[in-house]
Backbone as a chain_set.jsonl record, in Angstrom:
{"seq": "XXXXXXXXXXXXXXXXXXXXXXXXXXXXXXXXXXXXXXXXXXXXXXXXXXXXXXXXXXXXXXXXXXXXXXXXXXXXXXXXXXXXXXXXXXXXXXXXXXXXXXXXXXXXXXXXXXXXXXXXXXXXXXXXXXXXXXXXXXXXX", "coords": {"N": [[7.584, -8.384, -18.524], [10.256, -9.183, -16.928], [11.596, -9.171, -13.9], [13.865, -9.898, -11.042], [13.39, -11.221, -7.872], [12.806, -9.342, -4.966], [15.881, -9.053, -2.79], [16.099, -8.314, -0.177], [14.457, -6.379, 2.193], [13.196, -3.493, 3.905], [14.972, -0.789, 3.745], [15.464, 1.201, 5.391], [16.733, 2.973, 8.541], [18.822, 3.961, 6.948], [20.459, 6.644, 4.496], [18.653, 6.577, 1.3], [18.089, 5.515, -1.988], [16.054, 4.93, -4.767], [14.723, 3.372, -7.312], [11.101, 3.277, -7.493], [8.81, 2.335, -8.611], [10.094, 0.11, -9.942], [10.667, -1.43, -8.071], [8.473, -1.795, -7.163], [6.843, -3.33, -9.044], [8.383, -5.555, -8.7], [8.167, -6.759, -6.673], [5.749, -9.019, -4.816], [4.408, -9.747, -2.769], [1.427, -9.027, -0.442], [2.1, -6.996, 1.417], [5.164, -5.634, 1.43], [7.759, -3.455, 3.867], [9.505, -1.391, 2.421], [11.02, 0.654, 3.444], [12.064, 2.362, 6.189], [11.76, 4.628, 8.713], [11.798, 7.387, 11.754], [10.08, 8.564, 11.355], [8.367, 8.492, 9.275], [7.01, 5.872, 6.406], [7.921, 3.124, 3.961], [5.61, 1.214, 2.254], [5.768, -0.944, -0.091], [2.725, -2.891, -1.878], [1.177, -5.314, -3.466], [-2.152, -6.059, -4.897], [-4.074, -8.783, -5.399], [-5.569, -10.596, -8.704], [-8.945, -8.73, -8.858], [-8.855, -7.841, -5.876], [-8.59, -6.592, -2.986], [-7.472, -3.833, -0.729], [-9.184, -3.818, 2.011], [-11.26, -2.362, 3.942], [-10.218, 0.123, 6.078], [-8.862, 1.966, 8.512], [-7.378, 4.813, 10.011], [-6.347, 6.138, 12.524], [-4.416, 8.037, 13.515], [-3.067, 8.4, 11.327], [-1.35, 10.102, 8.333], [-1.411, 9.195, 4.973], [-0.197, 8.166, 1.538], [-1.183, 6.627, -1.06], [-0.231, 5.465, -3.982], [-0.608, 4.563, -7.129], [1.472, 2.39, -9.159], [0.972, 0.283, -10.932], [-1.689, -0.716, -12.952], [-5.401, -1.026, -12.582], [-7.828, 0.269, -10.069], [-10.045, 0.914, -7.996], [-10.927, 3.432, -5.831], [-12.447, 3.771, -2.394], [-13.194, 6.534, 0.055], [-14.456, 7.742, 3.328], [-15.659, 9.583, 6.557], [-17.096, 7.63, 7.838], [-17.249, 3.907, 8.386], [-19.444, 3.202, 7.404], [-20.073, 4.71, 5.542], [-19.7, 5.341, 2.587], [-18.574, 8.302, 1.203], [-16.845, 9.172, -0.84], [-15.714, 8.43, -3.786], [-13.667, 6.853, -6.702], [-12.402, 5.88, -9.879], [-8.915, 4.725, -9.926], [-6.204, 5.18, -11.32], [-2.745, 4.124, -12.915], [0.02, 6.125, -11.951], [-1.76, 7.693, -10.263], [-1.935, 9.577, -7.288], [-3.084, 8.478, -3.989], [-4.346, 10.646, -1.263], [-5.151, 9.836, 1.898], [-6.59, 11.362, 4.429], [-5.706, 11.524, 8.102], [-7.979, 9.387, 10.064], [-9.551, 9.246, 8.269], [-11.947, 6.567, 6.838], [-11.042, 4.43, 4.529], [-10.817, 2.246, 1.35], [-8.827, 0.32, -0.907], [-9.678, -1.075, -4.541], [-9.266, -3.797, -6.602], [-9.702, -3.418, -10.154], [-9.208, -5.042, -12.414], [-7.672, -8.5, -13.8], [-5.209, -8.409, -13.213], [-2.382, -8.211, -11.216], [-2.475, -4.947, -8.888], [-0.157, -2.786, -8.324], [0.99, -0.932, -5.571], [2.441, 1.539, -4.391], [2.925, 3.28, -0.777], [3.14, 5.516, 1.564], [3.634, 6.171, 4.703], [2.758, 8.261, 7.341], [2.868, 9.004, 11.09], [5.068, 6.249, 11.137], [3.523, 3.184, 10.41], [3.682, 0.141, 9.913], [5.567, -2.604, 11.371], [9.29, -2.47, 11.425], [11.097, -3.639, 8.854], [8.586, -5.527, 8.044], [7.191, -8.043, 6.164], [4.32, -9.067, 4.012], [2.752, -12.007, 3.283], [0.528, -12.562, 2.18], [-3.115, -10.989, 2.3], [-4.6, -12.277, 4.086], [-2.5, -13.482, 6.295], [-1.639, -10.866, 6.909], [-3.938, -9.801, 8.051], [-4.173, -11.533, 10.051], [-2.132, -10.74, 11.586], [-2.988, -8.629, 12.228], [-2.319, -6.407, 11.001]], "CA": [[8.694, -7.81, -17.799], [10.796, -10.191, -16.149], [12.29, -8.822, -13.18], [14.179, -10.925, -10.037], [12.542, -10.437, -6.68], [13.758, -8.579, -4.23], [16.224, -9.619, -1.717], [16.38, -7.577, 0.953], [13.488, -5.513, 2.726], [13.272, -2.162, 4.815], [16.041, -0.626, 3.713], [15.759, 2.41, 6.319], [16.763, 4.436, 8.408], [19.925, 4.587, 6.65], [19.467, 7.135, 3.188], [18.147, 5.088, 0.373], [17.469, 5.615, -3.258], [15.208, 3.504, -5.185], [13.414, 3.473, -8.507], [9.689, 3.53, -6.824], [8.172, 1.411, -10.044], [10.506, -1.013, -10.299], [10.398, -1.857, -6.891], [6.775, -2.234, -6.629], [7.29, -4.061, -9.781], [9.413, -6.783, -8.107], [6.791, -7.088, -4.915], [5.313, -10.323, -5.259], [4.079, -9.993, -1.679], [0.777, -8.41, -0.198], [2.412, -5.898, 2.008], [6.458, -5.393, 2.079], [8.124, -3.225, 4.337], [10.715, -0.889, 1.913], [11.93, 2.06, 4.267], [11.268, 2.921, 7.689], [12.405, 5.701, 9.485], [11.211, 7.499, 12.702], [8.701, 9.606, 11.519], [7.942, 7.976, 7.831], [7.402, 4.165, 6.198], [7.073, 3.191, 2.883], [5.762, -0.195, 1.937], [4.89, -1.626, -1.319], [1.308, -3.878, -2.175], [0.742, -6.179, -4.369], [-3.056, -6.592, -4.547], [-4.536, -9.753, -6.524], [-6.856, -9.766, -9.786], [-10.003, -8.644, -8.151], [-9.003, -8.196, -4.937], [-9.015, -5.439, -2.209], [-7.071, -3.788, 0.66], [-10.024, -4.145, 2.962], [-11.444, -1.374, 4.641], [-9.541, 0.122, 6.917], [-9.073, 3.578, 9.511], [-5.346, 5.2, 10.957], [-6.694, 7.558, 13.879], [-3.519, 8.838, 13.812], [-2.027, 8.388, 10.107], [-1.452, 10.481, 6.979], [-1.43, 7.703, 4.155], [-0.509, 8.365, 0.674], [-1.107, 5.466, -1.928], [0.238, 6.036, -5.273], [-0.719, 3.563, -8.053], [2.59, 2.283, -9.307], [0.698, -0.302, -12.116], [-2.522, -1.256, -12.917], [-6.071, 0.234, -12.1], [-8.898, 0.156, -9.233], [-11.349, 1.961, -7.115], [-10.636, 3.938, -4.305], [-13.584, 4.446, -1.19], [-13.149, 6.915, 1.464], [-15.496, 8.471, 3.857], [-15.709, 9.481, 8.101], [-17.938, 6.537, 8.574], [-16.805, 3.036, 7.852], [-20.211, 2.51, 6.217], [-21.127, 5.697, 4.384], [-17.956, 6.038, 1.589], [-18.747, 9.454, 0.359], [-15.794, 9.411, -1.862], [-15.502, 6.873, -4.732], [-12.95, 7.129, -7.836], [-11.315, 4.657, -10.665], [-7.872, 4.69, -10.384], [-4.951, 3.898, -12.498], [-1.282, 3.8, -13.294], [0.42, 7.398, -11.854], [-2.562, 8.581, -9.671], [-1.676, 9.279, -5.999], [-4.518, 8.785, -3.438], [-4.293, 10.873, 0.019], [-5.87, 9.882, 2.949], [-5.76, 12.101, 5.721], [-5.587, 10.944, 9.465], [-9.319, 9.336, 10.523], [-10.493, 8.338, 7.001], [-12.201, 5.306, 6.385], [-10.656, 3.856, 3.05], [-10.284, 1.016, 1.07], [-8.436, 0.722, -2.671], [-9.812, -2.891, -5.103], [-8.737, -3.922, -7.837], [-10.232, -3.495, -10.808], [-9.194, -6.233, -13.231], [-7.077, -9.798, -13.436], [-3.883, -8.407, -13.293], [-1.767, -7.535, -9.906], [-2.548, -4.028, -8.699], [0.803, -2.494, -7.494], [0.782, 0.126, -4.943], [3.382, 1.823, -3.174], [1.898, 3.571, 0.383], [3.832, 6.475, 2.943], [3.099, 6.571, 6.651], [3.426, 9.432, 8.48], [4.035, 8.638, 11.351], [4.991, 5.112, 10.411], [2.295, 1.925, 10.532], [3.864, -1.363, 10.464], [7.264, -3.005, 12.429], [10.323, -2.433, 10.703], [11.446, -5.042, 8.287], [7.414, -6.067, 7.581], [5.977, -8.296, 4.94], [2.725, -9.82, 4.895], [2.691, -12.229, 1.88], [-1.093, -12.752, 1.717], [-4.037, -10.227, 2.704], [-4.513, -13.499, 5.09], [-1.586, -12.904, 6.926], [-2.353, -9.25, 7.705], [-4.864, -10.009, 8.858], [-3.5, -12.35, 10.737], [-0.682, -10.242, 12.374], [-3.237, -7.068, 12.937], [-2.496, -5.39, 10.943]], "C": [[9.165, -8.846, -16.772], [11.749, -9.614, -15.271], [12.562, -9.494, -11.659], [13.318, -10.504, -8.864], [13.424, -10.268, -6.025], [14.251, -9.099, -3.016], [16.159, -9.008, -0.457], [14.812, -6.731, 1.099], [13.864, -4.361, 4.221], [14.942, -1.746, 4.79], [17.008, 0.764, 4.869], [16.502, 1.567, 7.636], [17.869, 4.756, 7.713], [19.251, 5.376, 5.305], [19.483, 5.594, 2.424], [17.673, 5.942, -0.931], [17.076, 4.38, -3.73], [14.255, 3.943, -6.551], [11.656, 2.652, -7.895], [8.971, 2.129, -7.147], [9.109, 0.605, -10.222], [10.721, -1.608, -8.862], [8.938, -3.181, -6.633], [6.247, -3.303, -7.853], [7.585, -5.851, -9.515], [8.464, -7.472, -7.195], [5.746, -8.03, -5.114], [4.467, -10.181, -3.896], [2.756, -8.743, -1.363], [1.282, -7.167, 0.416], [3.954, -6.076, 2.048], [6.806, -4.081, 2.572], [9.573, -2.265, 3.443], [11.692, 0.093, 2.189], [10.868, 2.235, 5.366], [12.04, 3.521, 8.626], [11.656, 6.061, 10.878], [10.695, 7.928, 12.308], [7.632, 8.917, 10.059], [8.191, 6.567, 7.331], [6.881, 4.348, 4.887], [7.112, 1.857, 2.685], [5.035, -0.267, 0.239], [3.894, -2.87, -1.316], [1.176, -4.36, -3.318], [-0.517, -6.982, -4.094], [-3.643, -7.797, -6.042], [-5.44, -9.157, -7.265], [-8.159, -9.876, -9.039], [-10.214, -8.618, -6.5], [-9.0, -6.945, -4.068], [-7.933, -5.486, -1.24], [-7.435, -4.173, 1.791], [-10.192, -2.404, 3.649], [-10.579, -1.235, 6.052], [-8.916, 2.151, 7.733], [-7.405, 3.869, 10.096], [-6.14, 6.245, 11.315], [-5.723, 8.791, 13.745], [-2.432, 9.196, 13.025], [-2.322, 9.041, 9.196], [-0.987, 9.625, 6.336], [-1.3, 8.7, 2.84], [-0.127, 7.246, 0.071], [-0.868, 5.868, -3.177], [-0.033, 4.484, -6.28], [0.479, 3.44, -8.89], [1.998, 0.692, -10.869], [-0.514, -0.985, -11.878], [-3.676, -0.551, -12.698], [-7.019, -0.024, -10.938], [-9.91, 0.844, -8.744], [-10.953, 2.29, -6.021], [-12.16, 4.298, -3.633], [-13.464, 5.081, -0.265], [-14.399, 7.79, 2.219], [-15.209, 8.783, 5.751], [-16.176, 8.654, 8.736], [-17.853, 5.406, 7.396], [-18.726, 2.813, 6.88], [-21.205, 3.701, 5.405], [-19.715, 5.747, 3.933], [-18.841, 6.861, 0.822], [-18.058, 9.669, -0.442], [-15.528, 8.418, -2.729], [-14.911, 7.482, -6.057], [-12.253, 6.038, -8.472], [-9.928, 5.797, -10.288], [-6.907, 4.51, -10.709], [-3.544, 4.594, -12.154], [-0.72, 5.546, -12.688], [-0.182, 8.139, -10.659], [-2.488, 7.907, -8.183], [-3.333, 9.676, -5.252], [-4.028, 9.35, -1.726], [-5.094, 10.869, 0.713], [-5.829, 10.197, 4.459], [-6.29, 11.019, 7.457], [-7.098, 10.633, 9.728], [-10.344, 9.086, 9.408], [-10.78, 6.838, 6.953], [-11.8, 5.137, 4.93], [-10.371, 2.142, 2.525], [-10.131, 0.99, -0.456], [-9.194, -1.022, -3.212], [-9.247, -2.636, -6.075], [-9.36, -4.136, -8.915], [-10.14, -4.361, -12.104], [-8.872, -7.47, -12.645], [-6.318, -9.657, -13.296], [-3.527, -7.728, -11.904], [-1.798, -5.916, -9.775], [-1.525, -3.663, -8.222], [0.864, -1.118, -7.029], [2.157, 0.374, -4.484], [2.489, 2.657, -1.948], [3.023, 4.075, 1.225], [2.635, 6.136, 3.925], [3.751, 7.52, 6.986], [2.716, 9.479, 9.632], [3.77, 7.279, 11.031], [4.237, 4.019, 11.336], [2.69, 0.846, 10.595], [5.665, -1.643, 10.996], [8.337, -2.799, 11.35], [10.695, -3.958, 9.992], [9.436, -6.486, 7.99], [7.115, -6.663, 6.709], [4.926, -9.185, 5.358], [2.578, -10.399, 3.259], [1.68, -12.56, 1.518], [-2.257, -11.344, 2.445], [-4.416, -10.867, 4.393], [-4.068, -13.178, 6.224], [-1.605, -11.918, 7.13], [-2.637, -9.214, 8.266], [-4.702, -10.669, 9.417], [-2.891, -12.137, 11.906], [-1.733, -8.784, 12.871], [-3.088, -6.084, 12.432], [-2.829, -5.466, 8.827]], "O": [[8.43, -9.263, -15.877], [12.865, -9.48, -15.774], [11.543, -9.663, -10.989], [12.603, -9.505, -8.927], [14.568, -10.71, -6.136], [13.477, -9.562, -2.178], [16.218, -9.874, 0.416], [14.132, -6.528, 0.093], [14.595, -4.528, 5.197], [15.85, -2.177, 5.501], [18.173, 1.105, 5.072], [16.758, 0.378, 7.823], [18.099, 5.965, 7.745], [18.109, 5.145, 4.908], [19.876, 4.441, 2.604], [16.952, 6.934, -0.827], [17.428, 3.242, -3.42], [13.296, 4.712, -6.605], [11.383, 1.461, -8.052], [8.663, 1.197, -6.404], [8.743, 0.075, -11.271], [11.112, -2.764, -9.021], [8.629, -4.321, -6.287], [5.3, -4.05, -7.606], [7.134, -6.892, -9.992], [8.164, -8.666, -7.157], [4.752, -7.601, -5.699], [3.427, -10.795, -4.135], [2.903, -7.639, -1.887], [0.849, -6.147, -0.119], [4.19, -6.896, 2.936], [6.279, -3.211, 1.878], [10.691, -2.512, 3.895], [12.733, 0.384, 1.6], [9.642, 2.255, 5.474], [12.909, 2.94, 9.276], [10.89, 5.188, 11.286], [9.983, 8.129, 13.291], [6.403, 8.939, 10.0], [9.238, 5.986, 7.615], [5.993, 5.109, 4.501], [8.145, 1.2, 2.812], [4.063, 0.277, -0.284], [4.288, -3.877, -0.728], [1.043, -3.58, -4.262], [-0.526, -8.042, -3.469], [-3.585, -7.599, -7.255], [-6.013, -8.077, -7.119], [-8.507, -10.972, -8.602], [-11.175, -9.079, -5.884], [-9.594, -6.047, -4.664], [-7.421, -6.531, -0.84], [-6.692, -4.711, 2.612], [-9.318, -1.542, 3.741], [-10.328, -2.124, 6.866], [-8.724, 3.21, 7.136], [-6.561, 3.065, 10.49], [-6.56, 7.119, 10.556], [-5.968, 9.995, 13.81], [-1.407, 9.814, 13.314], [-3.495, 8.923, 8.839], [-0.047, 9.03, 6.862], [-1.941, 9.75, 2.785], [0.95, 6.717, 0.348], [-1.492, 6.89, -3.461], [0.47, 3.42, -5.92], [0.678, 4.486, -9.508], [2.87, 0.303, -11.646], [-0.642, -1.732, -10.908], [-3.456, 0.652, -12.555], [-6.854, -1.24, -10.834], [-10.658, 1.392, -9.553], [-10.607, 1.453, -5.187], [-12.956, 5.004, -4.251], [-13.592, 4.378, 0.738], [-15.195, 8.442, 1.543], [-14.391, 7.989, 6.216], [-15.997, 8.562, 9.951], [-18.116, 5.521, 6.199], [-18.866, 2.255, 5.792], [-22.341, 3.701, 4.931], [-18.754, 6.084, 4.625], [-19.664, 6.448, 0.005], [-18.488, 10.578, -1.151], [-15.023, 7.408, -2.238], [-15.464, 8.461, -6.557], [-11.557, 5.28, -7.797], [-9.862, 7.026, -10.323], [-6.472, 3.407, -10.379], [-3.35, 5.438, -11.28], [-1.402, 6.352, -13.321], [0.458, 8.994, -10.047], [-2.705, 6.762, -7.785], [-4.231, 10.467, -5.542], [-3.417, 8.558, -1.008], [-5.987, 11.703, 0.567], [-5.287, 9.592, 5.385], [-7.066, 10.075, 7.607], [-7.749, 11.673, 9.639], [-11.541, 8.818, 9.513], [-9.88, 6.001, 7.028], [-12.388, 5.869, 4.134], [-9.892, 1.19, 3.141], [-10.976, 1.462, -1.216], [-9.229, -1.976, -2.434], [-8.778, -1.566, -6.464], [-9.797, -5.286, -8.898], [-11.12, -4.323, -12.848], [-9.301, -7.834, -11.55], [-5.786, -10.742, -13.06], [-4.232, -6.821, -11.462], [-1.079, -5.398, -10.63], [-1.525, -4.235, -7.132], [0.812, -0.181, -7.825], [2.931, -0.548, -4.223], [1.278, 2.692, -2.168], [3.854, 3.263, 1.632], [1.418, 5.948, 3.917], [4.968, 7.705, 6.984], [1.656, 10.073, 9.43], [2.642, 6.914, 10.698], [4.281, 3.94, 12.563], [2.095, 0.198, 11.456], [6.639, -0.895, 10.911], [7.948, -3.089, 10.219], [10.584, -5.073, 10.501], [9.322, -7.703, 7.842], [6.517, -5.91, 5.941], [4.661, -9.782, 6.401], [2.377, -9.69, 2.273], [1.665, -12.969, 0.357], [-1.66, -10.775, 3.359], [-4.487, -10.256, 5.46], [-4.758, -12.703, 7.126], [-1.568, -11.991, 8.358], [-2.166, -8.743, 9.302], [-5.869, -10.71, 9.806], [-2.914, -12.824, 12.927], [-1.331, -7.999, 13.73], [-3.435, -4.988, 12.872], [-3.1, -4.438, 8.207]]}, "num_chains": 1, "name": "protein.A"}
C-alpha cells in the first residue's frame, strides 16, 4: 500500500472528518498529533517491529488505543510492576485504559504496529509529533 504522508497535523478544534485507518496508515512518525480539542486528543503511533510504547500512567486520563494494523500485547495493572492484565492484540481491537492504569502496548512482530489513541482530557500540546520513541522521551512525554 503506497500511500503519501501526511501533510498537515492536528487538525482540531475546528470539525474534522477523517478515515481513522488510512490516517494511521500514512503515520510514519512515533507519536502525531491528529485532533485536539478542549476536552479530547487524538494522536496516531507508529510503533517499530518489536518495539513498545513503554510503560506508562495518566493520573488523570481516560485513554483508548484502538489497533488500526498489525498485532501486539497489551499490559495493564494499578502497580507499575505487577501487570495483572495481559492480552494479544490485533487489527480492530480497541484497548481502554481507565484514569490511573499502569499500561504499556509492544509489538508483536517486524512489521509497524499502527495505533490510533483518544485523550480525555487531552495529553500532549497541540500540533505534537514525536518522530522516534527517543524523542518522547525526550520532550516528557
Amino acid at each position: 500500500m503506497n500511500m503519501k504522508p501526511m501533510m498537515r497535523t492536528d487538525f482540531g478544534p475546528e470539525p474534522f472528518v477523517a478515515n481513522i485507518k488510512d490516517e494511521a496508515m500514512r503515520n510514519q512518525f512515533f507519536r502525531t498529533a491528529l485532533w485536539t480539542g478542549t476536552y479530547l486528543q487524538m494522536t496516531l503511533m507508529s510503533i517499530p517491529g518489536c518495539g513498545e510504547i513503554g510503560m506508562e500512567m495518566h493520573p488523570d486520563i481516560d485513554q483508548v488505543i484502538r489497533v488500526e494494523e498489525g498485532q501486539g500485547v497489551v499490559k495493564m495493572g494499578y502497580n507499575k510492576n505487577q501487570m495483572e492484565f495481559q492480552l494479544k492484540i490485533k487489527q480492530g481491537d480497541a484497548v481502554f485504559v481507565p484514569a490511573g492504569t499502569w499500561h504499556n502496548i509492544m509489538n508483536a512482530t517486524r512489521c509497524p504496529l499502527k495505533l490510533s489513541s483518544i485523550y480525555a482530557p487531552i495529553k500532549h500540546p497541540r500540533g505534537t509529533i514525536h518522530r522516534t520513541k527517543q524523542e518522547a522521551e525526550e520532550s516528557g512525554y
